[in-house]
PAMAR-140360 format. One line per 4 residues: number of its first residue (from 0); their letters; for each residue x, y, z of N, C-alpha, C. Coordinates in Angstrom, 1 decimal, decimal comma, always signed. Atoms other than C-alpha are relative to their C-alpha. Example, Ala and Ser with C-alpha at 12.3 -4.5 7.8 and 13.67 -1.06 7.14 Angstrom:
BEGIN
0) as) +0,9 -1,2 +0,0 +12,3 -4,5 +7,8 +0,9 +1,2 +0,0 | -0,9 -1,1 +0,0 +13,7 -1,1 +7,1 -0,8 +1,1 +0,8
This chain:
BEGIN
0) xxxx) +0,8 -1,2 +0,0 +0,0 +0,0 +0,0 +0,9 +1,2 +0,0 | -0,8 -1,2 +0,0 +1,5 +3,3 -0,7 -0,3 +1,3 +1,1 | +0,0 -1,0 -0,8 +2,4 +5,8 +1,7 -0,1 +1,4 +0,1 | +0,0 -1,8 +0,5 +1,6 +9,7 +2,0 +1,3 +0,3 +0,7
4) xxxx) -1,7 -1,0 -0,5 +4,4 +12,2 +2,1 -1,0 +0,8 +1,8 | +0,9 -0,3 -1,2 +1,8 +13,7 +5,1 -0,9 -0,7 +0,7 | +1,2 +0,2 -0,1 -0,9 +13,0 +7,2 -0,6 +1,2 +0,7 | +0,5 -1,0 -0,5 -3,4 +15,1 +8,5 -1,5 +0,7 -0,9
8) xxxx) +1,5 +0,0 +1,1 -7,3 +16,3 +7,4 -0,4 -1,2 -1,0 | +0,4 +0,7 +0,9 -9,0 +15,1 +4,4 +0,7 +0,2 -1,1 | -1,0 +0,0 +0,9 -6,7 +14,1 +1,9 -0,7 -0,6 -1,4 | +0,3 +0,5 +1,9 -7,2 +13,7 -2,0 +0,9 +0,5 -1,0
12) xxxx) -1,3 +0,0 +1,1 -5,3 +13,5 -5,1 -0,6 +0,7 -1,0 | -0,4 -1,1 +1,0 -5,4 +16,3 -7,8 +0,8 -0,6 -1,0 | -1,0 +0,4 +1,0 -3,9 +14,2 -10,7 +1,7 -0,3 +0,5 | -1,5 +0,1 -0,8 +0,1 +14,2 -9,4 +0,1 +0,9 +1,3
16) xxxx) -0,1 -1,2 -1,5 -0,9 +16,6 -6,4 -0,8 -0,8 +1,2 | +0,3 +0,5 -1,3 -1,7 +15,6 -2,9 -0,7 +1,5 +0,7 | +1,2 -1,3 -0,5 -4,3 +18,1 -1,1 -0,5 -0,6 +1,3 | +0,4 +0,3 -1,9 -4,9 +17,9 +2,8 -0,7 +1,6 +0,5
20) xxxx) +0,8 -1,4 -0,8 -7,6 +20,3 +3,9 -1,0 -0,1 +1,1 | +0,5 +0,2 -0,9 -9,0 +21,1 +7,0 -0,8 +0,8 +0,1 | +1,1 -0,7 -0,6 -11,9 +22,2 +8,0 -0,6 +0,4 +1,2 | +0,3 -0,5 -0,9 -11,9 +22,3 +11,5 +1,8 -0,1 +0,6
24) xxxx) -1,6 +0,4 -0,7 -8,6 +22,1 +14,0 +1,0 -1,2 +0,2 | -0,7 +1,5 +0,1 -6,1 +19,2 +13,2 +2,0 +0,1 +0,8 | -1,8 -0,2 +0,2 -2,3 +18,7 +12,5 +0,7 -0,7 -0,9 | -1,0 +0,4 +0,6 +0,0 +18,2 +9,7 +1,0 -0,3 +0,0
28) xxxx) -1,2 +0,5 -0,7 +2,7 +15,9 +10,3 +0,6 -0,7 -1,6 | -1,0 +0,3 +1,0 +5,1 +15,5 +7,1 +0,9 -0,8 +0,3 | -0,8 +1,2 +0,1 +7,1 +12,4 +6,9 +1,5 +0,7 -0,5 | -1,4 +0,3 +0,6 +10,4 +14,2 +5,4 -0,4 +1,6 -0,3
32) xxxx) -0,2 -1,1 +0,4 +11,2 +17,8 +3,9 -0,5 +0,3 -1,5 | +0,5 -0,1 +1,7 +9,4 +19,3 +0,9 -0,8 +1,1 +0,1 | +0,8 -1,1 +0,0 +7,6 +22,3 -0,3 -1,0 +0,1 -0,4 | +1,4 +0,3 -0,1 +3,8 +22,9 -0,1 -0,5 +1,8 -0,7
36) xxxx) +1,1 -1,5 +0,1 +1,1 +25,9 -1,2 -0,8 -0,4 +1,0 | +0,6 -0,1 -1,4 -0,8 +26,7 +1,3 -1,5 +1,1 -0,3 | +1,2 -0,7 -0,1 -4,5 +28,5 +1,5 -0,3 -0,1 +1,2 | +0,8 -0,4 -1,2 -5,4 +29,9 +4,7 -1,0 +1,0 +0,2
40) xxxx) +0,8 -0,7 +0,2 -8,6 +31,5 +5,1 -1,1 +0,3 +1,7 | +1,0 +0,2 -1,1 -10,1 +32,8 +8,7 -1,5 +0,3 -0,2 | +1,3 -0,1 +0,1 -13,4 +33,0 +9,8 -0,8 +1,6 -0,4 | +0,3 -1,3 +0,1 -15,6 +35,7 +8,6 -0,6 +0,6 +1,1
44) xxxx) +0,7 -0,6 -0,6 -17,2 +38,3 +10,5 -1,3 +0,2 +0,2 | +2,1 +0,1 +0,0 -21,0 +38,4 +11,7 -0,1 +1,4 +0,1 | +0,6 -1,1 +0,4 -23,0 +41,2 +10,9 -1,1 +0,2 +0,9 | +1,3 -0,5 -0,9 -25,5 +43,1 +12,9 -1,3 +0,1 -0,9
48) xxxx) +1,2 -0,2 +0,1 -29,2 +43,7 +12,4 -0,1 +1,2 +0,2 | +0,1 -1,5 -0,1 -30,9 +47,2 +12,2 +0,3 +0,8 -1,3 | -0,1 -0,7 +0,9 -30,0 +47,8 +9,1 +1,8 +0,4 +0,1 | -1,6 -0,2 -0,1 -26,1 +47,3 +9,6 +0,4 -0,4 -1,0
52) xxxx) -1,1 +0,3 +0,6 -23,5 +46,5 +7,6 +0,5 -1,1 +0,0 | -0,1 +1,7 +0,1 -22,1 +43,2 +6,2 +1,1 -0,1 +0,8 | -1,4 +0,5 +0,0 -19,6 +41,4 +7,4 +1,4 +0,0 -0,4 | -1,0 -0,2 +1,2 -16,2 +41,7 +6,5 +0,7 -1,8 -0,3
56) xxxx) -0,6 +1,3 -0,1 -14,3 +38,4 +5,4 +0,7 -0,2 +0,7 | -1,3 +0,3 -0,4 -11,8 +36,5 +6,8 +0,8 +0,1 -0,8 | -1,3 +0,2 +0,7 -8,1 +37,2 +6,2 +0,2 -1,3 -1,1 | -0,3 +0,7 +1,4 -7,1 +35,6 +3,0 +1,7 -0,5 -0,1
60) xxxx) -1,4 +0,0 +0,0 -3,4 +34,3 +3,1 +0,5 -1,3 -0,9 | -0,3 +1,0 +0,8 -1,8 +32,0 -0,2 +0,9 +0,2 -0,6 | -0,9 -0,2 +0,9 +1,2 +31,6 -1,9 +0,1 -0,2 -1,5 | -0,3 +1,0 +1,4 +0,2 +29,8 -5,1 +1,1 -0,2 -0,9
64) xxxx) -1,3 +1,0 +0,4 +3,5 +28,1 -5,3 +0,7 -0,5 +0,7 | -0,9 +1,3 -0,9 +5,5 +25,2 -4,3 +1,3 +0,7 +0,9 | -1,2 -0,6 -0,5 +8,0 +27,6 -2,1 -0,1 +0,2 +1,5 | +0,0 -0,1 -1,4 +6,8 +27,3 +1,4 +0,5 -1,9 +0,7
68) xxxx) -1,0 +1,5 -0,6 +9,2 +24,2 +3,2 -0,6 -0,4 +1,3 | +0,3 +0,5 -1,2 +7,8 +22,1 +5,7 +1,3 -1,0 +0,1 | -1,2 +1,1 -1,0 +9,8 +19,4 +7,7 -0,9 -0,7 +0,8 | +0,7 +1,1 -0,6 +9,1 +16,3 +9,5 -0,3 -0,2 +1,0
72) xxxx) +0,8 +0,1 -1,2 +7,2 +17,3 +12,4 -1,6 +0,4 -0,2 | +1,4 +0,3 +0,2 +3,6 +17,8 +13,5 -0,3 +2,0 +0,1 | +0,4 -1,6 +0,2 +2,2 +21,7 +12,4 -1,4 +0,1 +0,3 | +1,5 -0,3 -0,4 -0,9 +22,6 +14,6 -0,3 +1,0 -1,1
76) xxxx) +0,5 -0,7 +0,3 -3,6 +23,7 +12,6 -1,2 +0,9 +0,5 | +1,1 -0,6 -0,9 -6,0 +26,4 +13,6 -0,9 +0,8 -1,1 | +1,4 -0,6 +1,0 -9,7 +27,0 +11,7 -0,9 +0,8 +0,3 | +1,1 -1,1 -0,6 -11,4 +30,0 +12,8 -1,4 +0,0 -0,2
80) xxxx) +1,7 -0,3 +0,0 -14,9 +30,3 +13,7 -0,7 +1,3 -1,0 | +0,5 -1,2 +0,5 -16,9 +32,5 +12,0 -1,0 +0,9 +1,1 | +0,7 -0,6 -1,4 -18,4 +35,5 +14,1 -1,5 -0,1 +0,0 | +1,7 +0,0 +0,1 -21,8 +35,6 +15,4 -0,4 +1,3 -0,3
84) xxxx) +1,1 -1,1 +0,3 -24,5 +37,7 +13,6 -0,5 +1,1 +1,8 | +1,2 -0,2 -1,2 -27,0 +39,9 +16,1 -0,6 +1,0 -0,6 | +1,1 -1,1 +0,2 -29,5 +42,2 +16,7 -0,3 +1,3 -0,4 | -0,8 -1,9 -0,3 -27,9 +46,0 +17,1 +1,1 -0,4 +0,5
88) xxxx) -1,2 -0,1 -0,5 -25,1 +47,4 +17,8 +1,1 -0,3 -0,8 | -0,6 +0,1 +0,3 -22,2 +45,5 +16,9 +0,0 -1,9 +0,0 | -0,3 +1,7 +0,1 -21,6 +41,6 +15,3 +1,8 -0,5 +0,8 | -1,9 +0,5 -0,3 -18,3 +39,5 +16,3 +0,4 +0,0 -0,8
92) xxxx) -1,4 +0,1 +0,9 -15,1 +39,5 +14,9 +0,2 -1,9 -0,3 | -0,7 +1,2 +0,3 -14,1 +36,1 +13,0 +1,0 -0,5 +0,5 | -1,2 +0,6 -0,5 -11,7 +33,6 +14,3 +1,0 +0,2 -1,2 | -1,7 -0,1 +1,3 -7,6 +33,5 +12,7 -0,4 -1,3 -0,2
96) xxxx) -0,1 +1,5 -0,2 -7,3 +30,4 +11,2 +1,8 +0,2 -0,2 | -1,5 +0,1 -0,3 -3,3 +29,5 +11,5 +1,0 -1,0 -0,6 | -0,9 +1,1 +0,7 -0,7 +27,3 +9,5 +1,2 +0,7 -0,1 | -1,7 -0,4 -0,2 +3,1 +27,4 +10,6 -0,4 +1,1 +0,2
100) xxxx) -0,6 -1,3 -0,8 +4,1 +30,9 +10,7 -1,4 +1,5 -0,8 | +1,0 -0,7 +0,4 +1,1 +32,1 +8,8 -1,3 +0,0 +0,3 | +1,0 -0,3 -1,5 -1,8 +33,8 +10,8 -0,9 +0,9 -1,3 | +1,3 -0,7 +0,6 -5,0 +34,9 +8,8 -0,6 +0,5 +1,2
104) xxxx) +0,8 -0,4 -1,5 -6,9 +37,2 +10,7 -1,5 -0,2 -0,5 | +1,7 +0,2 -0,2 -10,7 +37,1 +11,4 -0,4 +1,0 -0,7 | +0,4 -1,4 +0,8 -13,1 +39,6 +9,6 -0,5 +0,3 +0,8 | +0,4 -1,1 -1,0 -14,2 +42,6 +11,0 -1,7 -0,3 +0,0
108) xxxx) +1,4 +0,1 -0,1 -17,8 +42,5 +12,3 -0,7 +1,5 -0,3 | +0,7 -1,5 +0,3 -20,4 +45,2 +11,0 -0,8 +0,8 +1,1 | +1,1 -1,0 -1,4 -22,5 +48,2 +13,3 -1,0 +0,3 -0,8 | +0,9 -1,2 +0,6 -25,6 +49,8 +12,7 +0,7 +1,1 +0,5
112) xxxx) -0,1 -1,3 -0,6 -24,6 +52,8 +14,8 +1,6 +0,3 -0,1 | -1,2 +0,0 +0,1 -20,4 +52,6 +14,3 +0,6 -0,3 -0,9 | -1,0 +0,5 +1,3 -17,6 +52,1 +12,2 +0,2 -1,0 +0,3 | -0,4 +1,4 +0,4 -17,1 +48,6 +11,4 +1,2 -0,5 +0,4
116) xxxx) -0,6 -0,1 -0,8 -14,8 +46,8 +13,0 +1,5 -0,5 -1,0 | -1,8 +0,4 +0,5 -11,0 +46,4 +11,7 +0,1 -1,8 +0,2 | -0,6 +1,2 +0,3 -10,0 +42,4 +10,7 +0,6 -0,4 -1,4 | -0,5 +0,8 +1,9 -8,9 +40,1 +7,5 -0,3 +0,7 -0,9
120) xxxx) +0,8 -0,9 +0,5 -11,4 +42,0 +5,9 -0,9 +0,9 +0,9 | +0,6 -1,0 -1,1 -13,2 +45,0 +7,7 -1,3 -0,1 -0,4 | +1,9 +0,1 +0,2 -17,1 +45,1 +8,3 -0,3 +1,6 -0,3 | +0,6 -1,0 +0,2 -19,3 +47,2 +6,7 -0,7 +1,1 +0,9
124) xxxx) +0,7 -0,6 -1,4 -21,2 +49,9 +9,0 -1,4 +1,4 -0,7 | +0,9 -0,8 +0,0 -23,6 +52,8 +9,4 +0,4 +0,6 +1,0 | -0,7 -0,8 -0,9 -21,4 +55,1 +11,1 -0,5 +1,5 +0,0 | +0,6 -1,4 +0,4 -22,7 +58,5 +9,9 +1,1 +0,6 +0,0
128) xxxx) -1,2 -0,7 +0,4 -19,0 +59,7 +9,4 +0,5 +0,3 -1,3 | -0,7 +0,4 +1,4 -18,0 +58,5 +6,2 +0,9 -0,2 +0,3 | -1,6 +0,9 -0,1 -15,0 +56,5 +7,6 -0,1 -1,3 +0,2 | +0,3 +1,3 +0,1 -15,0 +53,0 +6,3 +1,7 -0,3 +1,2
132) xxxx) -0,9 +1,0 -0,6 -12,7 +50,4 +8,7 +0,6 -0,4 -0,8 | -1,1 +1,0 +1,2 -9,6 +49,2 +6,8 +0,0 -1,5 +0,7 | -0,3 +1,7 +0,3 -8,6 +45,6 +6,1 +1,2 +0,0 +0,4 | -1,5 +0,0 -0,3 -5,3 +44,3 +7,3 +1,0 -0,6 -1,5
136) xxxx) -0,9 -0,2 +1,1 -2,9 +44,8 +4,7 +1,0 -1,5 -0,8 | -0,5 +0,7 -0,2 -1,9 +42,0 +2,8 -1,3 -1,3 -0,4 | +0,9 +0,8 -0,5 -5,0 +40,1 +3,6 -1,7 +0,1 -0,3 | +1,2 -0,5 +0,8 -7,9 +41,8 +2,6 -0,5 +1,6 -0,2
140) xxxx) +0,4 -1,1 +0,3 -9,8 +45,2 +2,3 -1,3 +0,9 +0,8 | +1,4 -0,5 -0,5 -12,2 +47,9 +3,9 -1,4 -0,3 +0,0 | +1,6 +0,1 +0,9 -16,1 +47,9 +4,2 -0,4 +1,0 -0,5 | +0,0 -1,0 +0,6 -18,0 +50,2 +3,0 -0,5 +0,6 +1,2
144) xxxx) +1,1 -0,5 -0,7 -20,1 +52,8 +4,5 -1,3 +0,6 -0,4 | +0,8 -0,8 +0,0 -23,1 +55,2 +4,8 +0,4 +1,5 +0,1 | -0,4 -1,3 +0,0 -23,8 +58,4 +5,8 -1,3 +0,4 +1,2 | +1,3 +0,2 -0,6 -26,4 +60,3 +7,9 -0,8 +0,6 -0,6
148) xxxx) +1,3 +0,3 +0,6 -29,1 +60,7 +5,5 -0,2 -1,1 -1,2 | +0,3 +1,3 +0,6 -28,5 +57,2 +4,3 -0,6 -1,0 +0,9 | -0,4 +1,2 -0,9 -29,6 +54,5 +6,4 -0,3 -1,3 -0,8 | -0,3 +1,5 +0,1 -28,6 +51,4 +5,1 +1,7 -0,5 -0,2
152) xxxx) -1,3 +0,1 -1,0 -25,9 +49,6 +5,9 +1,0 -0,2 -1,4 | -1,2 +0,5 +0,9 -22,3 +49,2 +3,8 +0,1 -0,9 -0,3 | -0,5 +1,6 +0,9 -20,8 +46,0 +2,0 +1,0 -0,3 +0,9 | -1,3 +0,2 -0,9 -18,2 +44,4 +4,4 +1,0 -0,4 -0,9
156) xxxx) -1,2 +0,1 +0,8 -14,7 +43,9 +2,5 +0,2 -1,0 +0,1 | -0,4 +0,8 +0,1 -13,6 +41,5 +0,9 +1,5 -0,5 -0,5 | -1,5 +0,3 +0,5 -10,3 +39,4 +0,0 +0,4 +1,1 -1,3 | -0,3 -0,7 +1,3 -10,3 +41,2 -3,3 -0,5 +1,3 -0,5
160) xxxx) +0,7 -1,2 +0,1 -12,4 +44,3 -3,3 -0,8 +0,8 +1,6 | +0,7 -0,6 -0,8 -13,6 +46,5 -0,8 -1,2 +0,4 +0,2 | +1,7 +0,0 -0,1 -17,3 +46,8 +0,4 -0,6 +1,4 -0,7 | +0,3 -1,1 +1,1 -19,2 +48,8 -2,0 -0,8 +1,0 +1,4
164) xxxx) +0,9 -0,7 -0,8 -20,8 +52,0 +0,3 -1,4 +0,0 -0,9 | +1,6 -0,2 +0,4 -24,4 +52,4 +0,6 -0,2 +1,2 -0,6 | +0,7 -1,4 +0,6 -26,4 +55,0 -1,4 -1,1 +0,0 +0,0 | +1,5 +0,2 -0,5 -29,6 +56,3 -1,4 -0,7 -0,9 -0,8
168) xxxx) +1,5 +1,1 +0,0 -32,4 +53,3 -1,1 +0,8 -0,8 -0,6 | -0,3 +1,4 +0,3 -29,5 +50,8 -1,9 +0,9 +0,3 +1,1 | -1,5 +0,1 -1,2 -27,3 +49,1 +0,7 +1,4 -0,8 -0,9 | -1,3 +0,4 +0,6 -23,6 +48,1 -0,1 +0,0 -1,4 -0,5
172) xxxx) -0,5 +1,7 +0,8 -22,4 +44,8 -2,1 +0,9 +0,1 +0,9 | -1,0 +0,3 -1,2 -20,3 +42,9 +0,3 +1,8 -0,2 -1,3 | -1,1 +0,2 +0,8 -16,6 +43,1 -1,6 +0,1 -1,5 -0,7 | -0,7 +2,0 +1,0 -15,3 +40,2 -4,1 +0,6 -0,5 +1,1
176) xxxx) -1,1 +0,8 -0,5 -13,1 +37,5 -2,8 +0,9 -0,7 -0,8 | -1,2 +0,5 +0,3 -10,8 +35,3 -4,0 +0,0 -1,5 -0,3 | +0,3 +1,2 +0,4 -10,9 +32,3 -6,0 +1,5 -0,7 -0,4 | -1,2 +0,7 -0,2 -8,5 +29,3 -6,0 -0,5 -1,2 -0,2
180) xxxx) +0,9 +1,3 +0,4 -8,5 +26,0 -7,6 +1,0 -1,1 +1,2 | -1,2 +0,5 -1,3 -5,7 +24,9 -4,6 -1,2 -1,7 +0,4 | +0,6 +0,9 -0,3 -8,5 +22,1 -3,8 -0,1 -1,2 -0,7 | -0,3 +1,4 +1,5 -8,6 +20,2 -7,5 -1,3 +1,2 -0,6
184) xxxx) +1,7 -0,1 +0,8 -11,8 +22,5 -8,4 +0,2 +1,2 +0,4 | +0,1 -1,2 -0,5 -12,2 +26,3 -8,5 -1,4 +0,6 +1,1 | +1,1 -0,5 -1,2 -14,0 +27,9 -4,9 +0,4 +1,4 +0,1 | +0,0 -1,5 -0,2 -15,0 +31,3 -4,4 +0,4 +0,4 +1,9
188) xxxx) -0,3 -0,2 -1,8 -13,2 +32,3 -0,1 -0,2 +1,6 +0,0 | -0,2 -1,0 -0,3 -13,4 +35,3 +1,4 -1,0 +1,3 -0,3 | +0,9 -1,4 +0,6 -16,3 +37,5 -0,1 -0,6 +0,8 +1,2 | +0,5 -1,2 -0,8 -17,4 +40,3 +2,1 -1,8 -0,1 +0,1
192) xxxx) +1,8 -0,1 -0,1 -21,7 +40,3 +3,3 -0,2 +1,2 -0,5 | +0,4 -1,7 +0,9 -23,7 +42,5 +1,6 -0,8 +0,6 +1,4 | +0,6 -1,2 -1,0 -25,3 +45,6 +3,8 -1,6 -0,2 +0,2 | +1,2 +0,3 -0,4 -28,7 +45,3 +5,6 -0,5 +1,1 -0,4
196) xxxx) +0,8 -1,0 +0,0 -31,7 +47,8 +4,6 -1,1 +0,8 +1,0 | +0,4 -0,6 -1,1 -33,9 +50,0 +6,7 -1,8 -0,4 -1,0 | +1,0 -0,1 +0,0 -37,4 +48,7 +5,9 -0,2 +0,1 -1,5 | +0,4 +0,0 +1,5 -37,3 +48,3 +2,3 +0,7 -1,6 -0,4
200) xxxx) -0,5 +1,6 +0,7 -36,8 +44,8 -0,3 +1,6 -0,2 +0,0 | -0,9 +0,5 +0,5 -33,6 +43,3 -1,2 +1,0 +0,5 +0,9 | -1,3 +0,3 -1,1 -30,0 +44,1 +0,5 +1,1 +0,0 -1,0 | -1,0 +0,6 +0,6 -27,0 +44,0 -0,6 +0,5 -0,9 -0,1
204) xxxx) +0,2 +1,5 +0,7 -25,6 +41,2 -2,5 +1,3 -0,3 +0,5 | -1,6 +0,4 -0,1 -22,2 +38,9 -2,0 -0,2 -1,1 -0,7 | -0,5 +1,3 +0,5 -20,6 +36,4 -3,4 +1,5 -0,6 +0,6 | -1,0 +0,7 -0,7 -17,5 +34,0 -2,9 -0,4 -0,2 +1,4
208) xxxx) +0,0 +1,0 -1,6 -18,9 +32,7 +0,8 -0,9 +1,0 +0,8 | +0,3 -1,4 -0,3 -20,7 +36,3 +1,5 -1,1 -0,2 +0,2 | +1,3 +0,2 -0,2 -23,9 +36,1 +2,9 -0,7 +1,4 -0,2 | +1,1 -1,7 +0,9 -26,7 +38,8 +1,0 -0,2 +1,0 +1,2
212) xxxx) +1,2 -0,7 -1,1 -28,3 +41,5 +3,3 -0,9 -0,3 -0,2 | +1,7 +0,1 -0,1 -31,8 +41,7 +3,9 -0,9 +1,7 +0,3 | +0,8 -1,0 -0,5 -34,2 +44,8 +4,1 -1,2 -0,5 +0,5 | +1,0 +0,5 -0,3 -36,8 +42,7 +4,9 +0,0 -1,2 +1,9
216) xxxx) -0,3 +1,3 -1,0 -35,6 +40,1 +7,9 +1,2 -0,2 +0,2 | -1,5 +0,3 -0,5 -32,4 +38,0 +8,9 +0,8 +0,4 -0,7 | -0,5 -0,3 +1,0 -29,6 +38,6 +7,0 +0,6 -1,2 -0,4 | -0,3 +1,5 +0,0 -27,9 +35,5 +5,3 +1,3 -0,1 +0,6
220) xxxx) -1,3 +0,5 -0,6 -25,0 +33,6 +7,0 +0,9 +0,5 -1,2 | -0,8 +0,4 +0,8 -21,6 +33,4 +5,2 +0,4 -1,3 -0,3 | -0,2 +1,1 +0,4 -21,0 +30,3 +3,9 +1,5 -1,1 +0,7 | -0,7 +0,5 -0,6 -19,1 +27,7 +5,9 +1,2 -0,8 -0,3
224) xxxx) -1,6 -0,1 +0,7 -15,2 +27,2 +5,1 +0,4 +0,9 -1,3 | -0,4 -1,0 +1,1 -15,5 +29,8 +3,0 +0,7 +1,3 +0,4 | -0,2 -1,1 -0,1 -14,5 +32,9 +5,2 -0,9 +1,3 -0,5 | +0,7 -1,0 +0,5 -17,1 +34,7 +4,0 -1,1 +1,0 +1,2
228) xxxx) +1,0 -0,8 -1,2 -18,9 +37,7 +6,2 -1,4 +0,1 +0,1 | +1,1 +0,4 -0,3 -22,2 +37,3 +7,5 -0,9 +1,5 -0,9 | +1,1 -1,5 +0,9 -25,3 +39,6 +5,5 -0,4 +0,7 +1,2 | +0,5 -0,7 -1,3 -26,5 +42,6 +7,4 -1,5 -0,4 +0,5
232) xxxx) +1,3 +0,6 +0,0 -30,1 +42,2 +8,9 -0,8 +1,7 -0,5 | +0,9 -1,0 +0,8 -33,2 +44,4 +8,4 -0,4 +0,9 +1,4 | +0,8 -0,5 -0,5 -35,0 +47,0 +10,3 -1,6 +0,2 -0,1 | +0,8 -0,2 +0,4 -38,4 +47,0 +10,1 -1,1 +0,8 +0,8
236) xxxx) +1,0 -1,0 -0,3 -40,8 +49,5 +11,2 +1,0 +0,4 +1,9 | -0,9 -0,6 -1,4 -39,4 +49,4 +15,4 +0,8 -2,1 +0,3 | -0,3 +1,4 +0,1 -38,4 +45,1 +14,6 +1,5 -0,1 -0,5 | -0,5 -0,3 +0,7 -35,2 +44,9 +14,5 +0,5 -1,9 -0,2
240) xxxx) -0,4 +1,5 +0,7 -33,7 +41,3 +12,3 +1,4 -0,2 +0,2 | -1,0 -0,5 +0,0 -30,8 +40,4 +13,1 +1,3 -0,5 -1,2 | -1,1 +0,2 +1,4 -27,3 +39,8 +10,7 +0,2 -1,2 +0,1 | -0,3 +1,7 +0,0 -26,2 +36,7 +9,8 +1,5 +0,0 +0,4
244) xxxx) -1,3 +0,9 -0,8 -23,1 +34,4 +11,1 +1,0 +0,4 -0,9 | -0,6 +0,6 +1,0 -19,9 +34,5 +9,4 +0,7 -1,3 -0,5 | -0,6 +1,9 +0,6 -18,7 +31,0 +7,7 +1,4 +0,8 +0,6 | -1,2 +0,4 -0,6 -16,0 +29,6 +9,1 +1,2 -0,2 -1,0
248) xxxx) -1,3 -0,6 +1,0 -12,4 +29,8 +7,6 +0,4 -1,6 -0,2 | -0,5 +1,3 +0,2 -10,5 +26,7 +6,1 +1,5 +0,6 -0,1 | -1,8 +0,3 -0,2 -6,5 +25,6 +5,9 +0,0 -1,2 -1,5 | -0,3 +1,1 +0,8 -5,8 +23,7 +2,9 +1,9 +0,1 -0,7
252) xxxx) -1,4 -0,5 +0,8 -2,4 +22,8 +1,8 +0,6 -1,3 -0,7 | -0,2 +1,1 +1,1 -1,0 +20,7 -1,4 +1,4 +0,2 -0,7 | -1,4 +0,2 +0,5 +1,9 +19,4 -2,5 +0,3 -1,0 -1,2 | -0,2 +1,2 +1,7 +3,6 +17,2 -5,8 +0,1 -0,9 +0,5
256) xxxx) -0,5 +1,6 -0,1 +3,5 +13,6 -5,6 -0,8 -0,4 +1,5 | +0,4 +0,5 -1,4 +2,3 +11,5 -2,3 -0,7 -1,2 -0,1 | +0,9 +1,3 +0,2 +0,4 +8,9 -3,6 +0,0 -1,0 -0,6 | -0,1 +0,8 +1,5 +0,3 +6,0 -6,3 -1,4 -0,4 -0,3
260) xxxx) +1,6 -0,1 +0,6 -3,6 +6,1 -6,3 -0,2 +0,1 -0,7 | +0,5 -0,7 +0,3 -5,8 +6,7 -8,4 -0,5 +1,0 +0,1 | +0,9 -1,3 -0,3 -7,2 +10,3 -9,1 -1,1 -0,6 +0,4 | +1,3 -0,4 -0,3 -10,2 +11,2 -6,9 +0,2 -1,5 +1,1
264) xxxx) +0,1 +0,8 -1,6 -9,6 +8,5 -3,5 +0,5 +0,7 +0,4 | -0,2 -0,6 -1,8 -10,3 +10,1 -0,7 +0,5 -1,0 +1,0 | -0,2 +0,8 -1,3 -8,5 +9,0 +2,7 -0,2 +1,6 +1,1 | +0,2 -0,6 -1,0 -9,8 +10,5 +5,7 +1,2 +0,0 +1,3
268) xx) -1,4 -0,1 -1,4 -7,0 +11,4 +8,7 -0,4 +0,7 +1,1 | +0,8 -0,4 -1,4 -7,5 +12,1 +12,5 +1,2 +0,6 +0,2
């Protein structure tokens, strides 16, 4: 029976590539020295209700290419939560997820009433300043904002674009994110939630892992291992809905050769 160059997560073969990705907290233990890509992606940020602002994503961190060197010990991994949604106020910050020396941060959680909060990617808000939250450099991008004779909430930032601001009687698109075929198959990580509305339809939109807003009700989650920040929620008349969760971050990391398989067998690892 042939042996992997690693163990560790759910392992699968990519034609000549070996792919070990985790979804929740493990450990990669390399048999010998060799160099890996790596995709780390924390959890996104939850978004408030009230007509707040999306989520921002989780930090985004990838090399796409064979130049980061592991060695033949065991490398804790760590998969960040995604933050919880709520009602007012202010959502949570996303967990880091962690591989070796590289630390994704969490996404910033959105406000109705404040500026959004600083992470991987920064949450959108309804601050009434016009000063969107930056992204940590590197990693992702601002949300958007409002204003005060807007109320609806900003787009939280994503890996690849920053949260679109609200304008009048639309709320923000939650930022792009960041697509990567690092798994065998291209996935959209990291998209920014779109902005909650004040008592009107629809919401801002997201994509890549980004959960929509809502003017009407909850807002949607972000999508789980994806990093993506939670949708804002709604306000409705004095009701307030609240934002959605953000999906939880993943770790995946792939290297040449490891198997004599055939393509597409999975082995599961503890």
């Amino acid at each position: 029976m042939a042996t992997a160059k690693a163990t560790g997560g759910i392992i699968t073969t990519d034609g000549n590539y070996t792919v070990h990705t985790f979804l929740s907290d493990g450990t990669f233990t390399p048999a010998s020295v060799f160099d890996v890509e790596y995709l780390v992606v924390a959890g996104g940020g939850g978004a408030c209700g009230g007509f707040g602002g999306g989520g921002g994503a989780g930090g985004k961190l990838a090399n796409e290419a064979y130049d980061h060197e592991v060695t033949a010990k065991a490398y804790s991994i760590t998969v960040g939560d995604g933050g919880a949604g709520v009602l007012s106020v202010a959502g949570n910050n996303g967990g880091n997820s962690i591989f070796d020396t590289k630390t994704a941060v969490g996404g910033g959680a959105s406000n109705s009433s404040a500026k959004g909060s600083v992470g991987g990617s920064a949450g959108g808000n309804n601050n009434w300043d016009g000063v969107a939250a930056a992204g940590t450099a590197g990693q992702g991008n601002a949300g958007g904002i409002s204003s005060t004779t807007i109320v609806h909430g900003g787009g939280g930032g994503g890996a690849g674009a920053v949260g679109a601001d609200a304008v009048s009687g639309v709320a923000g698109d939650g930022g792009s994110g960041y697509s990567s075929s690092i798994s065998g198959s291209s996935v959209g990580y990291a998209g920014g939630g779109g902005g909650g509305m004040y008592h009107a339809a629809g919401g801002g939109s997201a994509t890549d892992g980004g959960g929509a807003g809502s003017g009407t009700g909850v807002g949607t989650a972000g999508t789980a291992n994806t990093g993506g920040g939670g949708g804002g929620g709604a306000l409705v008349a004095s009701t307030h809905y609240a934002g959605g969760n953000g999906g939880t971050g993943i770790v995946i990391i792939r290297y040449i050769g490891g198997f004599a398989y055939s393509q597409g067998i999975i082995i599961t690892q503890v």
